[in-house]
GUKOL-80452 format. One record per residue (C-alpha): residue number from 0; chain; y, x, z. Coordinates in steps of 0.02 Angstrom, whole numbers. Last residue first. Layout:
N
<tordren pos="NUM" unit="A" north="Y" east="X" up="Z"/>
...
//
This chain:
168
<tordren pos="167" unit="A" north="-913" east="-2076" up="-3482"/>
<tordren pos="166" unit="A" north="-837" east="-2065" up="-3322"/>
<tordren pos="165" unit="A" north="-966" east="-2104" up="-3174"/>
<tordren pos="164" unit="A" north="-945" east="-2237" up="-3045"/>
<tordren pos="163" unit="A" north="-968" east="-2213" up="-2849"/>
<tordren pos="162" unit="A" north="-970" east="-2354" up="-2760"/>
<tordren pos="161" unit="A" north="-874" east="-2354" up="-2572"/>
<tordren pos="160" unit="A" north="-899" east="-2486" up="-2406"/>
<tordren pos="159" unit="A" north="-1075" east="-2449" up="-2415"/>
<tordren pos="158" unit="A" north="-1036" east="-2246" up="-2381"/>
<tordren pos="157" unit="A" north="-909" east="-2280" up="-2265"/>
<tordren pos="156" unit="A" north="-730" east="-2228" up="-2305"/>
<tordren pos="155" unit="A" north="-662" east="-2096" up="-2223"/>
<tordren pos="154" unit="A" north="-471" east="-2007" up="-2246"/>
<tordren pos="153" unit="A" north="-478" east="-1801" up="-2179"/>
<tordren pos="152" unit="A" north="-344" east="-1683" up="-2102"/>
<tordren pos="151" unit="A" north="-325" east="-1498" up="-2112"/>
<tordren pos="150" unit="A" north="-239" east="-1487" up="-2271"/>
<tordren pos="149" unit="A" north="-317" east="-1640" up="-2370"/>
<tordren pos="148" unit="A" north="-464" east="-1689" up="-2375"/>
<tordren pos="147" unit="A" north="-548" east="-1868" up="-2463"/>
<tordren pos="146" unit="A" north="-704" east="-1919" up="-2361"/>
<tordren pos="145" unit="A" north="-857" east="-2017" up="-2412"/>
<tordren pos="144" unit="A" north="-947" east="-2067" up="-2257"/>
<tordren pos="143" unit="A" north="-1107" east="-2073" up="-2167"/>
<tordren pos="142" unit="A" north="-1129" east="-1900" up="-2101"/>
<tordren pos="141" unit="A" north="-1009" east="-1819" up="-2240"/>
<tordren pos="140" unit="A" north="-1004" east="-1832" up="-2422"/>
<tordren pos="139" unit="A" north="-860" east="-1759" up="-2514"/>
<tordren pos="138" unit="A" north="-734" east="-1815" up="-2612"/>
<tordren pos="137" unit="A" north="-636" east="-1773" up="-2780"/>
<tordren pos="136" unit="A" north="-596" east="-1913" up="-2909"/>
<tordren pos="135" unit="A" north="-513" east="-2023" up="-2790"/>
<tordren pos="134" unit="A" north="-482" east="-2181" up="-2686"/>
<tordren pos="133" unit="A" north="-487" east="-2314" up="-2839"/>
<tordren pos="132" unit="A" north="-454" east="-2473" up="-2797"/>
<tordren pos="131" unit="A" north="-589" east="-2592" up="-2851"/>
<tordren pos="130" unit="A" north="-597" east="-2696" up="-2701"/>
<tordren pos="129" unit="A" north="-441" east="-2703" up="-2595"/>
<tordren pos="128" unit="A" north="-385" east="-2571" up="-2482"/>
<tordren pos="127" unit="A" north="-356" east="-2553" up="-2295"/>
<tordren pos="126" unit="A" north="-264" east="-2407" up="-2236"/>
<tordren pos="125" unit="A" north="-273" east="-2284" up="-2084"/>
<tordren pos="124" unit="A" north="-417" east="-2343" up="-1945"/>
<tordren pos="123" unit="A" north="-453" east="-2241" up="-1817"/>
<tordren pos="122" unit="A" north="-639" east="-2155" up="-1815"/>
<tordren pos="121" unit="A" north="-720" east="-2229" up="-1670"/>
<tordren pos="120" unit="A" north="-753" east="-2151" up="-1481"/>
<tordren pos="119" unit="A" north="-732" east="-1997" up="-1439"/>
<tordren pos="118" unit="A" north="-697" east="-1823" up="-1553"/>
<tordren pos="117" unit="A" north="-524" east="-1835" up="-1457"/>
<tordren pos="116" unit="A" north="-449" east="-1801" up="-1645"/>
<tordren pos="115" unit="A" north="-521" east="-1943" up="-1723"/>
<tordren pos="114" unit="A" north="-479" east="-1904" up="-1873"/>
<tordren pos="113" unit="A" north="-439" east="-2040" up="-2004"/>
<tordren pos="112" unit="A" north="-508" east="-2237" up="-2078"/>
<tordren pos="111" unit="A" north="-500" east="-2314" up="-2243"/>
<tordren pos="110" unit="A" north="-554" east="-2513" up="-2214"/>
<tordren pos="109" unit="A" north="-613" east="-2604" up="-2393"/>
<tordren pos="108" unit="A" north="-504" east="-2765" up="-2365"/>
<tordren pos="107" unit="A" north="-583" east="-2824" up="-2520"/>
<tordren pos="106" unit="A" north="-789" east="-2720" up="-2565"/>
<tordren pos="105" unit="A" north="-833" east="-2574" up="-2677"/>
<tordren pos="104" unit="A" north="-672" east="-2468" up="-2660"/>
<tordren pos="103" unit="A" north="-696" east="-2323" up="-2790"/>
<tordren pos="102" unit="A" north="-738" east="-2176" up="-2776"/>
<tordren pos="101" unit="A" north="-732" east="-2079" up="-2963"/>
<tordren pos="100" unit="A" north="-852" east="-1986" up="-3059"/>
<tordren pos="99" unit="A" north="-839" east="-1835" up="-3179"/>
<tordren pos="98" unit="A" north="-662" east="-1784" up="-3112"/>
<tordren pos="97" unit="A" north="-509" east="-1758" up="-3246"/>
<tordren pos="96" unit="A" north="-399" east="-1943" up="-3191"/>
<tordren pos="95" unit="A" north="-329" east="-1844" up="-3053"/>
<tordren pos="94" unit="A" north="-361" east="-1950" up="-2912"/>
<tordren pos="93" unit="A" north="-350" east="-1893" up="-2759"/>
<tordren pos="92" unit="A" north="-182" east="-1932" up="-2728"/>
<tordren pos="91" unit="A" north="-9" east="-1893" up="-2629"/>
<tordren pos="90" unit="A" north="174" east="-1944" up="-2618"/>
<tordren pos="89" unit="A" north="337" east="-1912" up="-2570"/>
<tordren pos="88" unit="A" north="480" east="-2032" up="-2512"/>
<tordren pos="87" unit="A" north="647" east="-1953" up="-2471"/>
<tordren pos="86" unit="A" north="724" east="-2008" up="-2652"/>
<tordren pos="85" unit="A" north="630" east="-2178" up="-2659"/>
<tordren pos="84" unit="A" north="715" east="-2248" up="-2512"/>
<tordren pos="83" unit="A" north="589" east="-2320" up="-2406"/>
<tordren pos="82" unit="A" north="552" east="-2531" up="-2414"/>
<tordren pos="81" unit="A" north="429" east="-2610" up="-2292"/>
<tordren pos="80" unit="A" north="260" east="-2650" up="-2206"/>
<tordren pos="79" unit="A" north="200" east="-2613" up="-2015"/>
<tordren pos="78" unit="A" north="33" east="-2635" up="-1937"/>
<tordren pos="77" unit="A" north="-67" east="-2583" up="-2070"/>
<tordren pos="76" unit="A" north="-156" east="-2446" up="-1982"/>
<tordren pos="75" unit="A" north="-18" east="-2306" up="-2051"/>
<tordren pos="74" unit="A" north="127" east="-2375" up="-2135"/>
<tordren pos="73" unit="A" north="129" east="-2496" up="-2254"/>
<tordren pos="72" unit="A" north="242" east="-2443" up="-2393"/>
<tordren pos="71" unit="A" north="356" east="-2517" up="-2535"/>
<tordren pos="70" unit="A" north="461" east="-2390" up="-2619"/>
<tordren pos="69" unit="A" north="633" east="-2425" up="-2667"/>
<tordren pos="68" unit="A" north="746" east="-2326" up="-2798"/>
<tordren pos="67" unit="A" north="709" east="-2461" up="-2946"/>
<tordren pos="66" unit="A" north="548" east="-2549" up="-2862"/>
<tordren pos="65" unit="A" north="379" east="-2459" up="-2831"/>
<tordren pos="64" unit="A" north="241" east="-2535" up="-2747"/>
<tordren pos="63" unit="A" north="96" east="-2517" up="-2611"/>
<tordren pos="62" unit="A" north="116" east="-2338" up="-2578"/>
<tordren pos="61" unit="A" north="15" east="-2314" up="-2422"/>
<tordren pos="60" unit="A" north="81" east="-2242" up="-2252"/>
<tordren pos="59" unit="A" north="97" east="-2081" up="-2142"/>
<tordren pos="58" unit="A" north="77" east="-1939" up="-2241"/>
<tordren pos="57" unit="A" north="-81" east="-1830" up="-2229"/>
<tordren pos="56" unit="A" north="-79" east="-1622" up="-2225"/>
<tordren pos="55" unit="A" north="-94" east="-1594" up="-2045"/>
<tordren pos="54" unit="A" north="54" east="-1735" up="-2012"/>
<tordren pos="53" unit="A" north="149" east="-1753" up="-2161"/>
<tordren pos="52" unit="A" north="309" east="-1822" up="-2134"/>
<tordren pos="51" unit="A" north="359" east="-1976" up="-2063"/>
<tordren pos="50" unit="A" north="388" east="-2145" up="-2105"/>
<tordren pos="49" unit="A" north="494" east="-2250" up="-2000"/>
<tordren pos="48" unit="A" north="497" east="-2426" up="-1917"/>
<tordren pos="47" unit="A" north="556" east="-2613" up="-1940"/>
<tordren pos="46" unit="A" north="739" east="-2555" up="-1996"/>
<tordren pos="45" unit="A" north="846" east="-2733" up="-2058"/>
<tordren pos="44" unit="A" north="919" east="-2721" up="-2222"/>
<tordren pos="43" unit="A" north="1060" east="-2634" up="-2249"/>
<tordren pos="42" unit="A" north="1029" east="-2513" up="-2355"/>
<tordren pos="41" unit="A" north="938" east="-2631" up="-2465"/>
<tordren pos="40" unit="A" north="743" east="-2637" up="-2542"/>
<tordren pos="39" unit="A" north="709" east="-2768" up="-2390"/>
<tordren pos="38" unit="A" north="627" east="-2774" up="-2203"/>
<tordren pos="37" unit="A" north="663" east="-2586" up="-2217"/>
<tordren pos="36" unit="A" north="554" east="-2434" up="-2179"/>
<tordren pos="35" unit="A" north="671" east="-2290" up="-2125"/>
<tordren pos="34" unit="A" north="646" east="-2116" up="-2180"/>
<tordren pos="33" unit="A" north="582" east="-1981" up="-2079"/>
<tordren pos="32" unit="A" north="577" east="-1789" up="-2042"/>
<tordren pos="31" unit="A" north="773" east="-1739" up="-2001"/>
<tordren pos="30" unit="A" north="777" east="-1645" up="-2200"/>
<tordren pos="29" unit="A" north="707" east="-1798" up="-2278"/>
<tordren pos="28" unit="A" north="537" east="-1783" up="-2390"/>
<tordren pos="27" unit="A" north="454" east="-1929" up="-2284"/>
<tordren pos="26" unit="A" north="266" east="-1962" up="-2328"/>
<tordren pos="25" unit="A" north="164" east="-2085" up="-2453"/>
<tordren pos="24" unit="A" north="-19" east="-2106" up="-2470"/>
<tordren pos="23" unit="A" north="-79" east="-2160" up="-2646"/>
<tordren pos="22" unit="A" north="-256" east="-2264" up="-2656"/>
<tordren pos="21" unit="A" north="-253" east="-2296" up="-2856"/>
<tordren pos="20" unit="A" north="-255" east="-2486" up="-2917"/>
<tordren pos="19" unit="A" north="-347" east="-2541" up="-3072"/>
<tordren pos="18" unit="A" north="-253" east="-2572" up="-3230"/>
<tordren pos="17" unit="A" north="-254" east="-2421" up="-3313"/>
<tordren pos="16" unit="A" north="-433" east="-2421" up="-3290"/>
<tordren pos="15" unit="A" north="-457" east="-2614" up="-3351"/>
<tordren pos="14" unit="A" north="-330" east="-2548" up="-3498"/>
<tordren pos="13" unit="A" north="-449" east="-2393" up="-3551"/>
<tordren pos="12" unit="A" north="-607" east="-2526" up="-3558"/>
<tordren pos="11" unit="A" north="-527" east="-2641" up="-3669"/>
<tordren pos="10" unit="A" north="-437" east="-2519" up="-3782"/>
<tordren pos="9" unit="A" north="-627" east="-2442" up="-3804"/>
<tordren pos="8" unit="A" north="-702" east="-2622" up="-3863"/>
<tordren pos="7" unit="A" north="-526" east="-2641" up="-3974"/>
<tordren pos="6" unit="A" north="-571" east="-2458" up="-4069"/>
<tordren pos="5" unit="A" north="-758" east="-2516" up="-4062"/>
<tordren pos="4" unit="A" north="-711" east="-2698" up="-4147"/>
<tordren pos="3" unit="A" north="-603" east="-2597" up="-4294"/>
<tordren pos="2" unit="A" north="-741" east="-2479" up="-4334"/>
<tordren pos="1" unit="A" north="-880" east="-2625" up="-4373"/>
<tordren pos="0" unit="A" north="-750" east="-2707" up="-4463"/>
//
């Protein structure tokens, strides 16, 4: 009996894991350098913007959903949300599942910001998140701020905005 409640106990805990969101960013794979983001998963729905390719290493947008060949994305800042075409839509994580912690989002509408390249004024803002989503199993502290890297481009979240939670 004793066995039996542990295995369920552990099942618990793996399926609140599996559960929990994981911060993806999304980038065009087409040959001209963007895909269209669609009102609708349809051909011929109404274009409200494009994705683009990585830019220093980061795509453009957030993976929000996947739908038979459609991919729902925001794009960079959040002002802009749509369907891509699966087949030119790549993706990228930091979350491997293999680190001995993981950052996660500690608080809703946790705000992920990028380079400032200008090195003025605030950091701009790329994605926001809700609470629990986990942003990755390798990061680095820096002056404030937890950030992700990737090529030569960086995603921030601030320290109290983040919790870091060890695997057991």
């Amino acid at each position: 009996m004793k066995r039996t409640m542990m295995f369920f106990a552990a099942l618990l805990v793996c399926s609140v894991m599996w559960a929990q969101e994981v911060f993806t960013v999304v980038y065009a794979t087409s040959d001209d350098g963007f895909v269209n983001v669609r009102e609708r998963p349809s051909a011929k729905a109404k274009v409200l913007g494009e994705l683009w390719m990585q830019f220093h290493g980061l795509g453009g947008g957030v993976l929000l959903e996947q739908q038979g060949k459609w991919t729902k994305v925001c794009l960079r800042g959040g002002e802009v949300t749509g369907w891509c075409y699966s087949k030119y839509v790549g993706t990228q994580t930091w979350y491997s599942g293999e680190g001995d912690s993981i950052l996660v989002a500690a608080k809703n509408k946790t705000q992920l910001f990028t380079d400032n390249y200008a090195d003025e004024g605030p950091l701009p803002l790329f994605a926001t998140v809700k609470k629990g989503t986990i942003l990755g199993d390798e990061f680095y502290e820096h002056e404030g701020y937890y950030e992700l890297r990737t090529g030569h481009d960086y995603v921030f979240i601030r320290k109290e905005d983040a919790e870091i939670r060890l695997r057991r």
